[in-house]
Structure formats: structure tokens, C-alpha cells
C-alpha positions as CSV (number, residue, x, y, z in Angstrom):
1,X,107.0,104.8,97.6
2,X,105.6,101.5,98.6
3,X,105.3,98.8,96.4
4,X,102.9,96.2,97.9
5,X,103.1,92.8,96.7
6,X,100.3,91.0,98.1
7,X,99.7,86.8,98.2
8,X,96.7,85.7,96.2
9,X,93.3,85.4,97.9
10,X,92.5,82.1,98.9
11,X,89.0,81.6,100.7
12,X,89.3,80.2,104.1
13,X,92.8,81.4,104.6
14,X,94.1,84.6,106.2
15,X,95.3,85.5,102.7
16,X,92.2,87.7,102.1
17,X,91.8,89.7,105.3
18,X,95.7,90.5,105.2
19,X,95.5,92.1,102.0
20,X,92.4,93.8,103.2
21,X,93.8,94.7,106.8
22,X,97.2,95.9,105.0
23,X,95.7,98.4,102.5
24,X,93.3,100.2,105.1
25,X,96.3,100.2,107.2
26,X,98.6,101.8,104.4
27,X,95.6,104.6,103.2
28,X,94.2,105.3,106.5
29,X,98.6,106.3,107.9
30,X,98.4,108.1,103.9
31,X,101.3,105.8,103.1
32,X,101.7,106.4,99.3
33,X,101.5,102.5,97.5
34,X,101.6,100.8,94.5
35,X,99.1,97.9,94.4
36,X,100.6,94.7,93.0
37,X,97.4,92.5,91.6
38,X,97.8,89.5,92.5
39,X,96.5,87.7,89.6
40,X,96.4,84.0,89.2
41,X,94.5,81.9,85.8
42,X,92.2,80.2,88.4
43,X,91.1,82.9,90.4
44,X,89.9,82.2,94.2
45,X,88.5,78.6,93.0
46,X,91.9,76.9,92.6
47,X,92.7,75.7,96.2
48,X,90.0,73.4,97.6
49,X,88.9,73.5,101.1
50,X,91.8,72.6,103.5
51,X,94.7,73.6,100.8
52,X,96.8,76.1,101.5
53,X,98.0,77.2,97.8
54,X,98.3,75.6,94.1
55,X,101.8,75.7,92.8
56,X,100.4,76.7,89.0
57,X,98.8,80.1,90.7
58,X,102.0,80.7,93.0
59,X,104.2,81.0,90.3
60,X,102.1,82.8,88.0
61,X,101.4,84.9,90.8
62,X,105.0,85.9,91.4
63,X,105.6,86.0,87.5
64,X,103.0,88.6,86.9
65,X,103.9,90.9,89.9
66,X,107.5,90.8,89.3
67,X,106.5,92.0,85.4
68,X,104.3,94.8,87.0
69,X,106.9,96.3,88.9
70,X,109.3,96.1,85.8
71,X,107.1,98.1,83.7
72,X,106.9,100.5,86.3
73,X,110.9,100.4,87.1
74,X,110.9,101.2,83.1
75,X,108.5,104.2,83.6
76,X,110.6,106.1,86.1
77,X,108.2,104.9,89.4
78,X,110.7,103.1,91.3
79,X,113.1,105.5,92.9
80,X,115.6,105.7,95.5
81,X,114.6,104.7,98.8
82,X,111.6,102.7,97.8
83,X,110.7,100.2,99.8
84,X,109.3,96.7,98.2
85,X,107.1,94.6,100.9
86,X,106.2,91.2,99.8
87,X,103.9,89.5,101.9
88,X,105.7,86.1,101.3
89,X,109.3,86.4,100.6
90,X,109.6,82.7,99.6
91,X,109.0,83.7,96.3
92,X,111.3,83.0,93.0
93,X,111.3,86.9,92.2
94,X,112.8,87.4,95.2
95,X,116.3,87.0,93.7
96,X,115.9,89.5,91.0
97,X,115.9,92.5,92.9
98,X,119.7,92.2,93.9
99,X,120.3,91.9,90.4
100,X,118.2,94.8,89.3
101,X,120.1,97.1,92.1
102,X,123.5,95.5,91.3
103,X,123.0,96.6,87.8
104,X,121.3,100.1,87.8
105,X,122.7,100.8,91.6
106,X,119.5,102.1,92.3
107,X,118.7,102.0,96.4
108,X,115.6,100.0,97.2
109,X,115.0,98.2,100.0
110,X,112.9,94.8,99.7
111,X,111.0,93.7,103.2
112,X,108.6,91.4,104.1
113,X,107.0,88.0,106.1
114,X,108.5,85.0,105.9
115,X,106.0,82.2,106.7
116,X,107.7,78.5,106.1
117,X,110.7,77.0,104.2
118,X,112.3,73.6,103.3
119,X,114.5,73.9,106.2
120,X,111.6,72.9,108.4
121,X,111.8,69.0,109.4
122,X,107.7,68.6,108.9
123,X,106.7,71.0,106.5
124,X,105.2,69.4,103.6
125,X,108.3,71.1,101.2
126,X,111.1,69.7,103.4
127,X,110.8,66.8,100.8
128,X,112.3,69.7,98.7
129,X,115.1,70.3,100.6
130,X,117.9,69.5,98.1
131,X,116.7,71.8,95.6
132,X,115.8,74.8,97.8
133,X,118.4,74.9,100.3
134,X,120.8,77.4,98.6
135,X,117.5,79.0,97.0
136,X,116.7,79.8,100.1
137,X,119.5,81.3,101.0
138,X,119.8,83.2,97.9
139,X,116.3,84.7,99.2
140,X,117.8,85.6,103.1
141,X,120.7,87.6,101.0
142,X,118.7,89.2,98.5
143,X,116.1,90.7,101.4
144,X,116.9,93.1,103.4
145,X,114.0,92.7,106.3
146,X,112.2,90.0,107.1
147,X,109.6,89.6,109.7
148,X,108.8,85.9,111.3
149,X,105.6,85.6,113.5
150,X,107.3,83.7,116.8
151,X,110.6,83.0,118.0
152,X,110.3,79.2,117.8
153,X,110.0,79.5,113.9
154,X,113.4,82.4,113.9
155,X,115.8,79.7,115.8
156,X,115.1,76.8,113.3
157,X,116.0,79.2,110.4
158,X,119.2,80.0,112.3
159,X,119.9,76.8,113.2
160,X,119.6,75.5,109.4
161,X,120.5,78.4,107.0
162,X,123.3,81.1,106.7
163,X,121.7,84.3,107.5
164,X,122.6,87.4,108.9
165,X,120.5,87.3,112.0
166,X,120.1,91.7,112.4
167,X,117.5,91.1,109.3
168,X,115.2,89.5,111.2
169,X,112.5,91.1,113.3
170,X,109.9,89.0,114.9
171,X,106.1,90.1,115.0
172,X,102.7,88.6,115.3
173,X,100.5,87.8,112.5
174,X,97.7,90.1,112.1
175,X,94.3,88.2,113.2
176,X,91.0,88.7,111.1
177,X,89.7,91.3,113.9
178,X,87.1,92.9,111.5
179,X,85.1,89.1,111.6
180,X,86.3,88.1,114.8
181,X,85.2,91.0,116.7
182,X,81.8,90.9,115.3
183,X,81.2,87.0,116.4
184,X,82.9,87.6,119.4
185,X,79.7,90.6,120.2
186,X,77.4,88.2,119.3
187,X,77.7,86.4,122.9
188,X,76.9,83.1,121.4
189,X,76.7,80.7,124.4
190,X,79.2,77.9,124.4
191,X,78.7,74.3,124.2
192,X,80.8,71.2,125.0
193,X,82.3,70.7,121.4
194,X,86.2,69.8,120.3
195,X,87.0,72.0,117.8
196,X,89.5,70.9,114.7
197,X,90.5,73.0,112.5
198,X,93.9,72.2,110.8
199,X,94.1,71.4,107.5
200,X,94.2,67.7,106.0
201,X,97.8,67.6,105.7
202,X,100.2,65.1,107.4
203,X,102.0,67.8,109.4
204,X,98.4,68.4,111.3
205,X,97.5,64.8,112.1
206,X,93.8,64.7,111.5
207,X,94.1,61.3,112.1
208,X,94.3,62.4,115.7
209,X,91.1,64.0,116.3
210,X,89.4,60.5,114.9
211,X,91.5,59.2,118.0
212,X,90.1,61.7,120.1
213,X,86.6,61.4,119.5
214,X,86.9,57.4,119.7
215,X,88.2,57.9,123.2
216,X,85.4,60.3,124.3
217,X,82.5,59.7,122.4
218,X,80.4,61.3,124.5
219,X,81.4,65.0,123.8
220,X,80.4,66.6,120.3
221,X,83.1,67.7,117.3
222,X,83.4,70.0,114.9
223,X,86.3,69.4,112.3
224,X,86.1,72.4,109.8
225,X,87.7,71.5,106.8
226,X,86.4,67.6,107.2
227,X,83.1,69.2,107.2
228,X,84.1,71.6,104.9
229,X,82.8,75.0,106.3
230,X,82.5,78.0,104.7
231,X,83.5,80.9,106.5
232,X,80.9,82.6,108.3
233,X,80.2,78.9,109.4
234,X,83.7,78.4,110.7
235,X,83.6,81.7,112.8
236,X,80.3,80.7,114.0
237,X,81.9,77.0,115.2
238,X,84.5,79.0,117.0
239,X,82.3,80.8,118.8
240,X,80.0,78.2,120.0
241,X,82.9,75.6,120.7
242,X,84.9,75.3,124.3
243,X,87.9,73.6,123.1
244,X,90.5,74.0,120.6
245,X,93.3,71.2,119.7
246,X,95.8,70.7,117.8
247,X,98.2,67.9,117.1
248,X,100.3,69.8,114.7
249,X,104.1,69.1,114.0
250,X,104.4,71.9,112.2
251,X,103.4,75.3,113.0
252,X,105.4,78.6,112.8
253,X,102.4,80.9,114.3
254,X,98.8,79.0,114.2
255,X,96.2,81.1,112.5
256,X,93.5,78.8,113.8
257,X,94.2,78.0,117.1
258,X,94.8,82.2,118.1
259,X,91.3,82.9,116.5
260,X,89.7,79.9,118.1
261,X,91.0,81.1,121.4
262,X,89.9,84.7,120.5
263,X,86.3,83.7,120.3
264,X,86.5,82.0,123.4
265,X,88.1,78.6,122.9
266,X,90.3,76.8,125.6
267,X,93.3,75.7,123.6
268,X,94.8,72.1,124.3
269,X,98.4,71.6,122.4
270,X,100.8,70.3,121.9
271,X,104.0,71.1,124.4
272,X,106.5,72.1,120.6
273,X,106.6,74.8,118.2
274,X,105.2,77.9,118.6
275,X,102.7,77.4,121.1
276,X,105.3,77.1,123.6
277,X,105.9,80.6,123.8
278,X,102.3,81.7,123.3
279,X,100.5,79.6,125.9
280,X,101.6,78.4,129.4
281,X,102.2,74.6,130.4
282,X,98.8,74.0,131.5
283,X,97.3,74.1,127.9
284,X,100.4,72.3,126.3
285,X,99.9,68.7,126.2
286,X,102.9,66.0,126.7
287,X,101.5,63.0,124.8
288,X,98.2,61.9,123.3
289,X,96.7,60.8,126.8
290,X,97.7,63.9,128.6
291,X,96.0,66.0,125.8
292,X,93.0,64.0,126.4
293,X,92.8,64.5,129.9
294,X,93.4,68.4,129.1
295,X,90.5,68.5,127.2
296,X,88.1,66.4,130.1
297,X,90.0,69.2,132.5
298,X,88.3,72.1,130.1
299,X,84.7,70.2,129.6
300,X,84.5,70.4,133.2
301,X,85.4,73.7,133.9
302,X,88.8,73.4,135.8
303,X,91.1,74.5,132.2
304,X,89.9,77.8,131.9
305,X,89.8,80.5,128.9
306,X,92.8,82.3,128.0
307,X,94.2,84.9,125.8
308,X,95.1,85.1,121.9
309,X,99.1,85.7,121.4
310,X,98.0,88.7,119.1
311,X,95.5,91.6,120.8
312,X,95.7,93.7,118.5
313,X,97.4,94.5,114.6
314,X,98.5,98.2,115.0
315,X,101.7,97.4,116.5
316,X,102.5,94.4,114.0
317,X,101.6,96.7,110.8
318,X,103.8,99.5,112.2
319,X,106.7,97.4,112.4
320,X,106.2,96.3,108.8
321,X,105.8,99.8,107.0
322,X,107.9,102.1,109.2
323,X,109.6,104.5,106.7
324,X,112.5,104.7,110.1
325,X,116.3,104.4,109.0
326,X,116.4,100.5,109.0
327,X,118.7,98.0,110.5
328,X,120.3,97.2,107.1
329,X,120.8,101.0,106.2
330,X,123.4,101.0,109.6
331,X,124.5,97.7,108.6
332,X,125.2,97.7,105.2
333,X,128.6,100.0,105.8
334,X,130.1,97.1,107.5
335,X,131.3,93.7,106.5
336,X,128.3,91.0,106.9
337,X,129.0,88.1,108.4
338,X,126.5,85.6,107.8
339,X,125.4,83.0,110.2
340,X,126.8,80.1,110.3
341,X,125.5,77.9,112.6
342,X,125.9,73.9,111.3
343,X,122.5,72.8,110.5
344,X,122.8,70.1,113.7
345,X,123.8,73.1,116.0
346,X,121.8,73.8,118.8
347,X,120.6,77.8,119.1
């Protein structure tokens, strides 16, 4: 049995369609499930436009799953060789299910995405760092897979927390290719806009598209959450814009650039983080001037199209639910060493 602990839906976000794309995924392979609700007090109206989650709903989130799947462990539904697949393994349950299997010696196996952490120099929680650093730890022991979205975001784990490295499997992020493909049919003819559409958060640098459109103030601009779209109006932008940037220092796979480029977009980035491995030099940008001349370069026509890091999500949601012996099954006859790379070493 699977027992499917999904992330709450937040509008706007790829929260929604991953829950979505997951469950036809899991009933159309007849993967037997158990659904865990996510439930939060404020519903799908908590997290304004540009957000990316309220701490109140997170934990409450987290709380009432966690109390779900004790019931059902107290009902005789959680059995040998279950698997448990969270769909954001920083979560504070996390830890209990070593203790539950330490106790009971019941044989489950917890899996699932890991998406950010406090270990990251940028992200917004690295202010957290003290307090989380040996929580997050806690959560690479008490896991038994974990899946990261790019290679980029795997080495600065490694190179700042102990963790046994055979865990980790790296896979795309499933895309939203129900909505996508349907805008993408439409055949909407493009026009010379710059598309923005990080969030409002320091790590994104919003500040830097107000630079951008100062320096060309001829071209139009679209900046999504600024102009707070909704979301048939923010695939709809996509599709009628030729550029894509982003001036992000912190990204461990880019929902918004791959769909932009999906729908068409030329994609000018920065030369760090993820997008190193998922598009060539001639999109990544050195420094603010060479990012504006990438752009003038796709406005005329001599940057060119390319394609989305992800093509399609059969392969990603295979990995994820594959009921195969697993790497920890082999691995948990021997004695684990964990990582232990100094958090200045290099990878």
C-alpha cells in the first residue's frame, strides 16, 4: 500500500496540478493508495499572490496527516512493506516514522521530494540555519528515498549536510502538461514582451526587471505576480511572450522558467544554479549587461527558442512509485556511512 501525503493546494503554484497529476498517475498504473487530505484552517485563500506557503497551514498541514496515518497504523492499514511518499519531506512528521518502526519494528519505507532547505546560502529559511541544521539531518536519516529535481540542488546538500548519498535519486519536476498543452495548441502568436514571473521575494530580485525595463523602455513587460495574474491569465502571458528572465539566486529546478520555455519563451538566465545544467551558455547570462544584451539578441530574432528540461512526466512518476527492491533494502544490511563532507568542501 501507498500512503500519499500530498502538500496543500496553493493557487498559482504547482502544488495543485502535482496532487492532480500524481493521483491519475497512481489509479490509471492501479497502484492501491491511501489519500492523505491535506487540510489546512484557511483553505486555498491563505497564501496571497506571489507566496509560496503560510507557516500556520504548513504545520497544521503536517499535524493532521501525520494523525491520519496514525489512526490508520491503529486500525491494522499500515503493513509491512508499505511505502509512505511525502511530496515534501521537509516536514516535522518526518522524524516520527523512525520512531514508530524503531518501536513496533514494523518495515515501511518513507520516500519522497525534497524541494529546499536551510542549508541553501539564499533561500529565504537559511536565516533559520541554527535551528534546522541537525533537523535536517534528522529528516535525511529518517527517509529512506529522496528525489531532488537537478544536480545543482543534490551537490549543495552534499556539500552542507551529513547524508548518505545512495538515498538520493535525481528527477525532474513534473510540469502542468494538462494546461500547458492546451495553450501551447492554441498557436497564439508571439509578441515582443519580457516576461517576469518569480515571486516577490529577495532571492528572485524583482528589483531587477524594474532595471530592465528602465534600460529598454521600448519593449513591453509582463511581471505576473506584480500584476497579479490569475492563472489562465498567466498561461495565456506565457504564450503570447518571447522572453523569459530570471535574476534568481536561488533556484533548485524553476517551475516558471521550464513552463515559460514550454509555451514558447526564449529563456535569458542567469549563468548559476540549476539552469546551468538545463540550458546551454548562450541563454545564461554573466552579469546584468550581458543579460540585457541576451534579451535585445532574442527581440531580434538571432537567440532562438529552445526546449523545456522536462518533456514529459511518465518517466519522473515512475521513479517516484516503483514498487522495485529499492536502494535502501540492499543497503540497509551494511554499515552506513554518512557523508561527511565539511560544509566549506568543495563536491
Amino acid at each position: 500500500m501507498l500512503h500519499y501525503f500530498p502538500l496543500e493546494h496553493i493557487p498559482n503554484r504547482y502544488t495543485t496540478h502535482l496532487d492532480r497529476d500524481v493521483q491519475e498517475y497512481l489509479e490509471s498504473n492501479k497502484i492501491p493508495y491511501i489519500y492523505y487530505e491535506p487540510k489546512t484552517p484557511n483553505g486555498d485563500k491563505s497564501v496571497g499572490n506571489g507566496n509560496f506557503l503560510n507557516a500556520v497551514d504548513t504545520i497544521y498541514r503536517q499535524s493532521y496527516q501525520m494523525t491520519q496515518f496514525l489512526e490508520n497504523w491503529s486500525r491494522g492499514k499500515v503493513n509491512d512493506g508499505d511505502i509512505v511518499f511525502i511530496s515534501d519531506l521537509w516536514n516535522f512528521a518526518v522524524a516520527g516514522f523512525n520512531y514508530l518502526k524503531y518501536f513496533t519494528g514494523k518495515k515501511i519505507e518513507v520516500r519522497g521530494l525534497f524541494h529546499a532547505g536551510a542549508f541553501t546560502d539564499s533561500d529565504i529559511v537559511h536565516n533559520l540555519e541554527r535551528t534546522y541544521h541537525g533537523f535536517e539531518e534528522t529528516l535525511f536519516d529518517c527517509c529512506d528515498r529522496m528525489f531532488l529535481a537537478t544536480n545543482d540542488f543534490k551537490n549543495d546538500l552534499l556539500s552542507k549536510r551529513f547524508v548518505d548519498e545512495r538515498k538520493i535519486s535525481v528527477v525532474p519536476l513534473p510540469l502542468d502538461f494538462k494546461n500547458l498543452s492546451k495553450w501551447k495548441k492554441r498557436g497564439i502568436e508571439k509578441e515582443d514582451i519580457v516576461l517576469f514571473n518569480g515571486r516577490h521575494s529577495i532571492e528572485k530580485h524583482p528589483e531587477m526587471f524594474e532595471m530592465l525595463k528602465n534600460f529598454r523602455p521600448d519593449l513591453k513587460y509582463i511581471d505576473c505576480v506584480g500584476e497579479k495574474l490569475s492563472r489562465e491569465e498567466y498561461f495565456e502571458a506565457m504564450a503570447r511572450s518571447r522572453v523569459v528572465v530570471s535574476f534568481a539566486d536561488e533556484e533548485t529546478f524553476g517551475y516558471g522558467i521550464q513552463e515559460a520555455v514550454y509555451l514558447g519563451c526564449i529563456p535569458v538566465v542567469p549563468d548559476r544554479l540549476c539552469y546551468r545544467e538545463q540550458f546551454s551558455k548562450e541563454y545564461r547570462y554573466s552579469n546584468f549587461l550581458d543579460a540585457v544584451d541576451k534579451v535585445d539578441a532574442a527581440i531580434s530574432g538571432k537567440l532562438l527558442p529552445t526546449v523545456p528540461f522536462v518533456t514529459e512526466n511518465e518517466t519522473t512518476f515512475r521513479t517516484w512509485f516503483s514498487s522495485q527492491v529499492t536502494q535502501f533494502a540492499i543497503i540497509e544490511q551494511e554499515t552506513l556511512t554518512p557523508n561527511r563532507r565539511t560544509p566549506n568542501e568543495k563536491v
